[in-house]
C-alpha positions as CSV (number, residue, x, y, z in Angstrom):
1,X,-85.1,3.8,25.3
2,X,-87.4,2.2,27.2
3,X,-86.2,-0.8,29.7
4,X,-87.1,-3.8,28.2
5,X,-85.4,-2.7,25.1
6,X,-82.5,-1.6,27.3
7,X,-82.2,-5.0,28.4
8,X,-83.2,-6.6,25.0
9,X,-80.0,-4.8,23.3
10,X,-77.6,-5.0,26.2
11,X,-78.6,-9.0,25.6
12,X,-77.8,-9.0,21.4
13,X,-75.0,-6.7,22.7
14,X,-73.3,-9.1,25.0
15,X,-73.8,-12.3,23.6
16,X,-72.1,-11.1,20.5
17,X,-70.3,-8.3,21.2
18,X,-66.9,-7.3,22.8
19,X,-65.8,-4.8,20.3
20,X,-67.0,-1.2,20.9
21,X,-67.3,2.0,18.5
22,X,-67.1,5.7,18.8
23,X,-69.6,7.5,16.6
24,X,-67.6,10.5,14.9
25,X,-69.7,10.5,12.3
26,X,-74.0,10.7,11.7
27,X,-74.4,12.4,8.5
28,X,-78.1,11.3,7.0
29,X,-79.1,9.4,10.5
30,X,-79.3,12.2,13.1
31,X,-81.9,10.6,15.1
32,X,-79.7,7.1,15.2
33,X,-76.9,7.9,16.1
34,X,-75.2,10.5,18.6
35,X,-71.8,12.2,17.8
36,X,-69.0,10.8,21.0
37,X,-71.5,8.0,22.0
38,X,-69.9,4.6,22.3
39,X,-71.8,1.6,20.5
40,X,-71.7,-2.0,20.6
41,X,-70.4,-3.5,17.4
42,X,-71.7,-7.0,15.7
43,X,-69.5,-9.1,13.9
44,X,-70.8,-9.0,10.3
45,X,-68.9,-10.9,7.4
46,X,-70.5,-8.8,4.7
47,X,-70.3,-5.5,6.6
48,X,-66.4,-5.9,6.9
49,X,-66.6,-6.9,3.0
50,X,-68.2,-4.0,1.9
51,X,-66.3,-0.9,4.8
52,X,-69.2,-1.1,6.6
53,X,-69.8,-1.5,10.5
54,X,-72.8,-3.2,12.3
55,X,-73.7,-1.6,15.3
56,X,-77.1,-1.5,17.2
57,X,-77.8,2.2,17.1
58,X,-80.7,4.5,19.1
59,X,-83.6,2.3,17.8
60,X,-82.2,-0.8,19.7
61,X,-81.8,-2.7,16.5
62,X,-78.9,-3.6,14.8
63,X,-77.9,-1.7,11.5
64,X,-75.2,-1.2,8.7
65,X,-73.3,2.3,9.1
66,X,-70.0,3.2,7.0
67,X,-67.3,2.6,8.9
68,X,-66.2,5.9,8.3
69,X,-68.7,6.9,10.8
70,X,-66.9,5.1,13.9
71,X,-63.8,4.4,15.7
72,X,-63.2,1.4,17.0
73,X,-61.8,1.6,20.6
74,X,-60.7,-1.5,22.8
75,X,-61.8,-1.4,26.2
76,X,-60.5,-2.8,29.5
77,X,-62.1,-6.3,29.9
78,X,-63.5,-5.0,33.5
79,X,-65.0,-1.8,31.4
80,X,-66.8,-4.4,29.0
81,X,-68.1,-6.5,31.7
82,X,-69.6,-3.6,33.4
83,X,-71.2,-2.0,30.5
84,X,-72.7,-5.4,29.6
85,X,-74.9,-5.1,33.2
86,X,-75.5,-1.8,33.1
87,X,-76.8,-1.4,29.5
């Protein structure tokens, strides 16, 4: 990922994010997502309707993913705040 797209999801990441998600799961998307990586998660109305998770994945857009393919962990707020400015 290059750096300006570093910095362009770490923005869409932080200004709507402050859940994150564990990837146990990447059956038919190999290349976008990565098994035990953490990912930002989007609050999505119609994902949570229909057990699905937004997350921005690899490409450094935002996509729908079965939930069955993450785990939603809760970080320490310091943990959040750092991974905002680093991402």
């Amino acid at each position: 990922m290059s750096g300006a797209v570093a910095r362009a999801v770490a923005s869409k990441a932080g200004a709507n994010s402050k859940q994150f998600a564990v990837c146990i799961g990447n059956e038919g998307y190999p290349a976008a997502l990565e098994l035990r990586k953490l990912y930002p998660v989007l609050k999505d109305a119609f994902a949570e309707e229909h057990n699905l998770i937004r997350i921005i994945d690899e490409s450094g857009e935002d996509y729908l993913y079965p939930n069955s393919y993450f785990v939603r962990v809760e970080l320490p707020v310091a943990l959040r705040q750092k991974l905002r400015k680093i991402a």
